[in-house]
N, C-alpha and C positions, 0 to 999 in steps of 0.2 A: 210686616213691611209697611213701611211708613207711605200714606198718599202724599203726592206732589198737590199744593194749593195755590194759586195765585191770587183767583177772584172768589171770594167764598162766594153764598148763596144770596147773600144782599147787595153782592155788584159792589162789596168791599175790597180793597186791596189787601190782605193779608203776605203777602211775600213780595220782592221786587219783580217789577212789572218789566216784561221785556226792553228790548232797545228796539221802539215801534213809536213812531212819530206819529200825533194827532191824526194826521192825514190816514195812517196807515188803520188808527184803531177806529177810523169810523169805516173804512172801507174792509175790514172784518165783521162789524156789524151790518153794514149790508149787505155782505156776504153771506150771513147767518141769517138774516131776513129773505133774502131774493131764496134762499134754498128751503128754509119753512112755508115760505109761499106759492115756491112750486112747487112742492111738495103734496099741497093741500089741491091746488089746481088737478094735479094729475090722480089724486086720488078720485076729484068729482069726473074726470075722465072715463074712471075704471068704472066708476059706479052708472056711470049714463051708457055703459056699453059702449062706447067709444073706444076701446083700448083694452088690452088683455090682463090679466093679472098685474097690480104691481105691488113693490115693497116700499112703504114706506120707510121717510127717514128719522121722522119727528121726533124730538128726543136727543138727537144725535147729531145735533148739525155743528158742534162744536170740535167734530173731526176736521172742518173747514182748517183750523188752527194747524194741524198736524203739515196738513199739504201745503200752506201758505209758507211752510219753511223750508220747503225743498226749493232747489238751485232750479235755472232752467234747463240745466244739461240734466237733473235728475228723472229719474220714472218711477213714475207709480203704479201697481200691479193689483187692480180691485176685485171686488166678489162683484156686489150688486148692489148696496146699502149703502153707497158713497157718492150719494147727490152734490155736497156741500162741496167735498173734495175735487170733483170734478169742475164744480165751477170756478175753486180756487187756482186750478191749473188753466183758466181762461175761454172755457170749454161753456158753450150758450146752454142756458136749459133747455133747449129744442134739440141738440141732440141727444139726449137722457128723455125725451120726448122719442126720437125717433128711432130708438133703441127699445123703448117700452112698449111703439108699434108694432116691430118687429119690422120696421123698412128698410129691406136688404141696402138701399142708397142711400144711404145716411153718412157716408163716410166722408162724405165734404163738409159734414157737419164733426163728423167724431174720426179727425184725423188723427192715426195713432202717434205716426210720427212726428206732427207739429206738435200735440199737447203731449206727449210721451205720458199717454194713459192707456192703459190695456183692457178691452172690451170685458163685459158681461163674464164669469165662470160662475156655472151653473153645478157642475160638482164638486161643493166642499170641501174647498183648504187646497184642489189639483194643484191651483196656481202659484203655492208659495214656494215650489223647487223652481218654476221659471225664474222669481226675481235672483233667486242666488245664483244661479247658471247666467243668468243675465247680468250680473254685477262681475261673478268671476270672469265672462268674457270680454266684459269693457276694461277691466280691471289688463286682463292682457295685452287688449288693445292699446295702450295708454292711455285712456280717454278717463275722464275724472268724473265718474257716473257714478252716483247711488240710486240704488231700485230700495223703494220703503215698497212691503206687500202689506194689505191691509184685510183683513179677515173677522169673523168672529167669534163668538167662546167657541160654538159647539165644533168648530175647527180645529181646537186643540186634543178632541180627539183622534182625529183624521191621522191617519200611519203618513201621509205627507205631511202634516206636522210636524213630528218626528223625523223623518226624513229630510228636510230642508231647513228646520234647524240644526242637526247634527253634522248639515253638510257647511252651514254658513261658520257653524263653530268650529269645523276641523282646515276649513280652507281660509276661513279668517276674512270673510270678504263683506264688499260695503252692502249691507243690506239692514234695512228696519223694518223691523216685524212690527206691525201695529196692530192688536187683536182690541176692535171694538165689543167690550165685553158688556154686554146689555143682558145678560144673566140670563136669559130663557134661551134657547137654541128650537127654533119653531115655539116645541110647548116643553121641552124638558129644559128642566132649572139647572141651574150650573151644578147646584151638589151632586148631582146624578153625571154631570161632566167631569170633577174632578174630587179628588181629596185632597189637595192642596189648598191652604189658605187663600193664596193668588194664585193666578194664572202666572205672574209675571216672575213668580219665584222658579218657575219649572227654569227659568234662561242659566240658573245656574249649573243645572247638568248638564250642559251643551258648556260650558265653558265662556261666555260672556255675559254679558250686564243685562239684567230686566228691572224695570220701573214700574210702578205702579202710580197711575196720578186719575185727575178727577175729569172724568170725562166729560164732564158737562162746564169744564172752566177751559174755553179756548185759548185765554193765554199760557197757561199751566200745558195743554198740548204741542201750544205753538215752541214755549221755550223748549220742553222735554227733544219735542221733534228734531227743533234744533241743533242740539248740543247732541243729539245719534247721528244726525247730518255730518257734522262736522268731524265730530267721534270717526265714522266711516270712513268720510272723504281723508282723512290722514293715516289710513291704515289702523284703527286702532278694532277696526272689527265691527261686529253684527250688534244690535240692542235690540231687544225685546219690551217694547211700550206696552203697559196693559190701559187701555184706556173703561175705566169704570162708568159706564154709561145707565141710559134705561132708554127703554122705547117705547114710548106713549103710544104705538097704535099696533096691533095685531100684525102678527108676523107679515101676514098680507093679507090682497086683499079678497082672498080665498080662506082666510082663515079663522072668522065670524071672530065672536065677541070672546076675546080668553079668560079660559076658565081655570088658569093657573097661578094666577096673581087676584089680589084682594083692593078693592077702590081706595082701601087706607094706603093701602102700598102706594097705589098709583099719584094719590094726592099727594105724599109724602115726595116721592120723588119729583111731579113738575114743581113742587117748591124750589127747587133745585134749577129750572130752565135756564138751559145757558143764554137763551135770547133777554131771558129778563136781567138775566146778569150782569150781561155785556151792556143792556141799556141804560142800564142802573146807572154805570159807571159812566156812559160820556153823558148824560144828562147833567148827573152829580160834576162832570168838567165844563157843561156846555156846550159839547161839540154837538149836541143832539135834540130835536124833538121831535116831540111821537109822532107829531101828524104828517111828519113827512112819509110813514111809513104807510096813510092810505092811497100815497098816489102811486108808492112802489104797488104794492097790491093790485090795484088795476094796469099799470100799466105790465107787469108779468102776466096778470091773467089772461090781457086782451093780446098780449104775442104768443102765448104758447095756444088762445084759440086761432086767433090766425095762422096759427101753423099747421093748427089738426082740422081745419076747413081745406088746407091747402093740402094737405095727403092725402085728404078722403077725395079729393077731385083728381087724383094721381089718378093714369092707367095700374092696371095690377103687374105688380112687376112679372116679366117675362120666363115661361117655362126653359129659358135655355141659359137663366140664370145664375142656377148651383154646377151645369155640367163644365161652363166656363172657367168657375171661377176654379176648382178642383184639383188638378195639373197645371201646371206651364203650358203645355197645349194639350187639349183634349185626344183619347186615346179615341182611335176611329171605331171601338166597339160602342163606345158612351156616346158618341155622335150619332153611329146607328139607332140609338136606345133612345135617346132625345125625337131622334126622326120617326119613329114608329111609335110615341104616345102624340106628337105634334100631329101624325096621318090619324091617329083612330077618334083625337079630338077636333077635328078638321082645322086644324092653324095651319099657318103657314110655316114652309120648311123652313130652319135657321140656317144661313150658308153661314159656314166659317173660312173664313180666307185662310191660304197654305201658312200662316204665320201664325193661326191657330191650332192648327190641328198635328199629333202627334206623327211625324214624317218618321218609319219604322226603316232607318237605315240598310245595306248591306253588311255581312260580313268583311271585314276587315281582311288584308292581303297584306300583312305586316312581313318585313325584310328585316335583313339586318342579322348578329349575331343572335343563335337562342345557345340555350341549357336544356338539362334533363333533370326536370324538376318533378316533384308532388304538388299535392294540392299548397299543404304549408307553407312549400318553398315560393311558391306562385304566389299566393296573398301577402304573404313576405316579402317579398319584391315589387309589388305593387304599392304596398301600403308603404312603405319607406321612397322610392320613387315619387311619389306622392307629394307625402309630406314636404320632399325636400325643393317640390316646386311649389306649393302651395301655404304660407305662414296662414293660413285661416282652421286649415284642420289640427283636430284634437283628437285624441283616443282616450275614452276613460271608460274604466268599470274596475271590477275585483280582480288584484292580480294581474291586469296587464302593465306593470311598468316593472318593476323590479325583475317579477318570474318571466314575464313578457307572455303571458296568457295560459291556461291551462294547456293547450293545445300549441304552446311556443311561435304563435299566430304573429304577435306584438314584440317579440326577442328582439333587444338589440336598438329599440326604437329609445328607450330614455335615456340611452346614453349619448345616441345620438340627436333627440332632438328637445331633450332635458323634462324636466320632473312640471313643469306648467305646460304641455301640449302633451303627454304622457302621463295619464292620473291614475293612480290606484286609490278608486274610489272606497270609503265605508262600503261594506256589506250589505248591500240597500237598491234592488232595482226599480224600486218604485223613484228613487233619490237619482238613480244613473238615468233614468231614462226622463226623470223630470226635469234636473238639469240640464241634459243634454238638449230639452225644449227650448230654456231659456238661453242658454249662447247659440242656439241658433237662429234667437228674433234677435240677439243682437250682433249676428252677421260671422260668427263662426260659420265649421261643419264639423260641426261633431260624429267620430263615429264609437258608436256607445254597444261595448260589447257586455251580452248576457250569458254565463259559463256555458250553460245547457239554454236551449229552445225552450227545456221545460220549467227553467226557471224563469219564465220570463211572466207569469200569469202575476201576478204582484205589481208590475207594471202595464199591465195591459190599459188602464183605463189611462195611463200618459201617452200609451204607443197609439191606440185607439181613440182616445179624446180629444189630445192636440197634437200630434206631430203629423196625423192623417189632415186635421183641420184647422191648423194655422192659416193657410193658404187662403181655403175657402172662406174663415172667419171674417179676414182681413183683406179679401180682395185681389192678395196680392203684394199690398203692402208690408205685409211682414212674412215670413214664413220659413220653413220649419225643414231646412235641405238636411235632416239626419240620416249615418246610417247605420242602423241596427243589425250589428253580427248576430246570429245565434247557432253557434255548434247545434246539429239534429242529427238525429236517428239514431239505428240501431250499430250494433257490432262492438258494442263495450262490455259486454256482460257483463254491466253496472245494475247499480238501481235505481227503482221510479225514479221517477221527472226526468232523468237522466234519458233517454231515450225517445219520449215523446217528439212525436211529429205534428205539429200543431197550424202549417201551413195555413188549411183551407180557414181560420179563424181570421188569419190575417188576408189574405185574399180575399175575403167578404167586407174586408173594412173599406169603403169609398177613401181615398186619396193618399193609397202608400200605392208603391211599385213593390213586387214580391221577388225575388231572386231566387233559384236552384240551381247552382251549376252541378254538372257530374263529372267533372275530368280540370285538370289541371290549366290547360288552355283557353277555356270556358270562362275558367274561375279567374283568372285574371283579368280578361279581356272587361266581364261583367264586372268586378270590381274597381275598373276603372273609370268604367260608365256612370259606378254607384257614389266616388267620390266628388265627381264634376257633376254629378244632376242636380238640377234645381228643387226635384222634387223628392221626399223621405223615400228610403231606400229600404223593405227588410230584407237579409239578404242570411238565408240561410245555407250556412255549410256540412255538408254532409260529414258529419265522423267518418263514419268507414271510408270514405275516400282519400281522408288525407294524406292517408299516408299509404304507400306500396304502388298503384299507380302512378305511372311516370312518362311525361310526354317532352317529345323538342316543345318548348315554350322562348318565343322570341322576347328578348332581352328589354327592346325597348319598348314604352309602352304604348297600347292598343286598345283600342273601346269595340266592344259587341253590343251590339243597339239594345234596349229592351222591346221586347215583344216578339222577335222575329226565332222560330225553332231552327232545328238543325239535322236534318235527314243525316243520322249513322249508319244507314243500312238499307238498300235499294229492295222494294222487292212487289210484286203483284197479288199473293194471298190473301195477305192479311196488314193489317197497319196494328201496330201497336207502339201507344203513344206513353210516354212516362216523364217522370225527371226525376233527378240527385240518386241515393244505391239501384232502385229497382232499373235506371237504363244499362245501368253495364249487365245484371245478370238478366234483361232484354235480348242483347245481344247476346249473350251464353246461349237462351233459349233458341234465338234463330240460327246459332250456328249448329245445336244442336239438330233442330228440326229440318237443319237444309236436306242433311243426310236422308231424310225420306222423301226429300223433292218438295218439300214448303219452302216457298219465298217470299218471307217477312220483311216488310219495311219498318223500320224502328225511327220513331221520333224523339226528340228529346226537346222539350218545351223550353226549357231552363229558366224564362218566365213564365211566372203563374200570373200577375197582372203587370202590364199586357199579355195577352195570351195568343200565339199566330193563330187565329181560326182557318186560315188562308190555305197553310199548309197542312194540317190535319185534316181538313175537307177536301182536300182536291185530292190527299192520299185515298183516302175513303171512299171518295168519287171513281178510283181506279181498280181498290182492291176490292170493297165491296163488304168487308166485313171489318171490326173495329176492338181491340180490346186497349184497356185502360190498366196499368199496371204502377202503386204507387203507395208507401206505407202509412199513410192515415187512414183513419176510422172509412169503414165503405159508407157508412149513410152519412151524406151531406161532405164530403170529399170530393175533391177539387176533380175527380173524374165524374163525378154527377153531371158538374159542369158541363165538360167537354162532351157526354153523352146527349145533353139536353141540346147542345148545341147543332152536332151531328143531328139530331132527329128533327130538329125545328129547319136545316138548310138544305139536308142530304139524302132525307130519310129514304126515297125512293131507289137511293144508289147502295142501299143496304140489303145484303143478300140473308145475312142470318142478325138474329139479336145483338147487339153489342153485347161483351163482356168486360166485368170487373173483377180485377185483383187486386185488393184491398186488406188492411187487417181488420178483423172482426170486431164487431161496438166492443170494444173493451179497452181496459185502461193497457198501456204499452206495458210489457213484463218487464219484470227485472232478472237480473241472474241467467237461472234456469230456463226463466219463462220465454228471454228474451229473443229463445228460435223462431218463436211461434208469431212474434213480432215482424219479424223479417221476410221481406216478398224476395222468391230465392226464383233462381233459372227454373226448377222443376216445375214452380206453384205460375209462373208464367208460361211455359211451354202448355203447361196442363190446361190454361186458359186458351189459350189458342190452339188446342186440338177441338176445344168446347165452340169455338165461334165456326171451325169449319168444319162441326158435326154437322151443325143445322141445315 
């Protein structure tokens, strides 16, 4: 594949020079200056101890070119190596200063939404299903947006790689892939990244255009950029820019002197510097001379120190920091939790006013016409209801538009609300769940179904990496209202992954809401709740329930608060608290046990986060004794939880041990196995004859 050239390496003209007026080429080269020179500033930063690791960009400032070609309506979607870029987007080096501090207030400095630039990602290549999810939803929007993601080699090994190219190729949407390709990825060399000649040759098995140009000639960036820009914005689909770079300084500034490249090499390539390239040429026009560039010098140096004089004189930002930013309003357990490290370090308490703090509604008293529905027919009726009042939701994953979901969840929605808010995505949950990130920073609500819960591990680092912490990343300002279906449990006598129950993984993650309904009415009411919240939703459905259980379910719709349980069964013995299969054969167990004069009270959580403490304690406070009944793994399952909690508020109102019915550390069976999986009325009864041995 042929490089694209415009400026060779002596600041020559070799190809036609953009349409960029005097004015514009010198304000590229101070462009390319102001970012070599802060660059260098913050690296004497890192080294005086002033500032935590950084990456340099040296080498590479010629990216500058790429981002100078996007529109104002366009977004940029970066790693961490895109200094130049960010200040092309109008963006002061003091916030790339106050991002390198790590000063959680910087955001008046690095406002996402006026420079339509996406903060820091720290795991490799995550980010590049956001831009395409994010082009696809402006794209629906009507709004005339191209997202360029910018990445580097060692990214094109990343399964999102893969996954958000094969998505932008199959949906055809405006997105430019820009992999700054500086040959080393930390300290392995690209041969070890690929076998392919280029990188940029891979865009042809995705089914659009990849380019190859000289990374180090900013006009050669700026036109390529350009002409994907426009490519984009007319529908004509995705480009893949390889930009050929080098990086003059160690991965960072943790990563001493490299021992992977040779000083010939190195020579070889700053012959190549795009600064001297670009200087070359307006000198050789006039527009330029050097010495203007020692007053830039000082005058960068002496604002990014007056700015790191000014942060070190900052109070330390505030412990009630992350639990704000988290939720839309804080869940009054995490308020708790705030309040009791605030008491043991002696600070002061943080009041949050009623407009912060999560208000855990009543139960709804819905009228009107119901049905005799199942679970299926219930989410089916909500998720259609829904839609048809809301143009902002989507559905996508495998299978649900055509077949309308494995479990016929989605039946009947693509005809009725057509093949772009109804997606049968590629085969790829790392791709569904990554997308499903990016149209929801751009003002979707995605609800992104996974076949089985157990397939969902492949996307865990999108469900867990941003869709938990969009919010908290961003303040606020952007964020991330998905909801994550996943078919769980047992009663399919299928095989592995097919049966896993994986709840307490997701419960442990800070800033999803977790869903379990057990009954028909539940599941709709929470489902409703799960469309309209602000904040990511995982919302698991139990298989064996959806189908054969059947309840009056009122026709129109109704929201069940998160957080607040639901007493199924009155009783003074014993409390046993569960959610999703294990509370129906709960209740088998108590009706069984009444017959010898036990009287169980049955809880049913149906959120895992929020979780009622209120109602389970005050059962416990009555009955006296406690069991936990629920098919994930017993150690480190979400009835740990609820045990630790009892014993840390209650413990003295407990007459015997608390008990767990749990499946054993083992992986969920299949087939045959999968009896032994299932928490059945007998193996709960048998629990609660255990709690009122003692």
């Amino acid at each position: 594949m042929r490089m694209r050239q415009i400026l060779d390496p002596a600041g020559e003209l070799v190809g036609p020079i953009p349409d960029l007026d005097d004015g514009q080429l010198v304000e590229m080269l101070r462009l390319l200056l102001t970012t070599r020179m802060a660059d260098e500033k913050l690296l004497n930063l890192q080294r005086q101890g002033r500032m935590p690791a950084y990456y340099q960009v040296s080498g590479q400032e010629a990216h500058a070119g790429a981002a100078l070609a996007l529109r104002e309506t366009d977004w940029l979607f970066t790693a961490y190596r895109e200094l130049g870029m960010w200040l092309a987007r109008g963006m002061s080096p003091m916030a790339a200063l106050g991002m390198w501090m790590g000063v959680p207030d910087d955001d008046d400095l690095w406002d996402v939404n006026r420079y339509r630039v996406t903060k820091l990602n720290a795991t490799i290549g995550t980010h590049l299903p956001h831009a395409v999810g994010f082009g696809y939803a402006e794209r629906l929007q009507g709004r005339d947006t191209v997202a360029m993601v910018v990445f580097g080699d060692g990214a094109t090994s990343e399964s999102d790689f893969h996954a958000a190219m094969n998505f932008a190729g199959v949906w055809n949407t405006p997105t430019v892939f820009l992999c700054q390709n500086n040959q080393v990825a930390q300290s392995t060399t690209i041969d070890k990244q690929t076998a392919a000649a280029t990188l940029a040759v891979k865009a042809e098995g995705y089914g659009f255009t990849g380019e190859l140009v000289d990374g180090m000639d900013p006009l050669a960036l700026y036109q390529s950029a350009r002409e994907a820009v426009e490519r984009a914005a007319a529908g004509g689909g995705p480009t893949l820019i390889e930009m050929l770079t080098y990086r003059f300084a160690p991965h960072s500034t943790y990563d001493g002197t490299p021992v992977y490249r040779t000083t010939d090499e190195e020579a070889r390539w700053r012959e190549r510097d795009p600064i001297t390239r670009m200087r070359t040429l307006l000198v050789n026009k006039g527009l330029w001379e050097a010495e203007q560039e020692d007053a830039m010098r000082a005058r960068v140096s002496a604002d990014l120190e007056a700015f790191v004089e000014e942060l070190e004189s900052r109070p330390a930002v505030d412990r009630d920091y992350s639990p704000r930013q988290l939720f839309a309003r804080t869940p009054a357990s995490l308020a708790e939790q705030l309040h009791c490290e605030q008491q043991d370090t002696g600070e002061a308490a943080t009041v949050l006013g009623p407009e912060e703090v999560w208000a855990v509604e009543p139960d709804p008293s819905p009228t009107g016409e119901t049905r005799r529905l199942d679970m299926t027919e219930a989410l089916k009726l909500t998720l259609h209801s829904a839609f048809e009042r809301d143009p902002a939701l989507v559905a996508l994953g495998e299978d649900v538009a055509v077949e309308g979901g494995v479990f016929r969840i989605t039946e009947g929605m693509l005809e009725r609300f057509g093949a772009q808010r109804v997606i049968d995505t590629p085969l790829c949950e790392t791709g569904i769940m990554g997308t499903a990130v990016g149209m929801a920073m751009a003002g979707l609500r995605p609800v992104a179904e996974i076949e089985f819960a157990g397939f969902m591990y492949p996307a865990f680092d999108q469900l867990i990496g941003h869709v938990a912490r969009i919010r908290w990343r961003y303040r606020g300002r952007l964020t991330a209202p998905v909801v994550a279906r996943l078919p769980v449990g047992t009663n399919l006598d299928n095989l592995e992954f097919h049966t896993d129950s994986p709840e307490s993984f997701l419960a442990h993650a800070p800033g999803l809401v977790v869903v379990y309904p057990s009954n028909p009415y539940d599941a709709k009411g929470l489902m409703e709740s799960a469309l309209c919240s602000d904040d990511p939703v995982v919302f698991l459905e139990p298989i064996s329930l959806y189908r054969g259980l059947k309840q009056d379910v009122p026709v129109e719709p109704y929201r069940i608060g998160f957080g607040r349980a639901r007493v199924l069964r009155d009783g003074t013995d014993v409390t046993v608290v569960s959610w999703g299969p294990p509370v129906r054969q709960a209740l088998k167990a108590a009706e069984a046990l009444a017959a010898d004069g036990v009287s169980t009270e049955v809880i049913d959580l149906r959120t895992l986060y929020p979780w009622d403490r209120e109602t389970v304690l005050g059962s416990v406070e009555r009955s006296g004794r406690l069991v936990v009944a629920h098919e994930a793994h017993t150690t480190g399952g979400f009835g740990a939880e609820i045990l630790a909690a009892v014993s840390e508020q209650c413990l003295y109102s407990l007459e015997a041990p608390p008990v767990r019915v749990a499946h054993m550390d083992v992986f969920w069976g299949p087939a045959q196995l999968e009896r032994y999986s299932m928490i059945t009325a007998d193996r709960i009864a048998a629990g609660i004859r255990r709690a009122l041995a003692d």
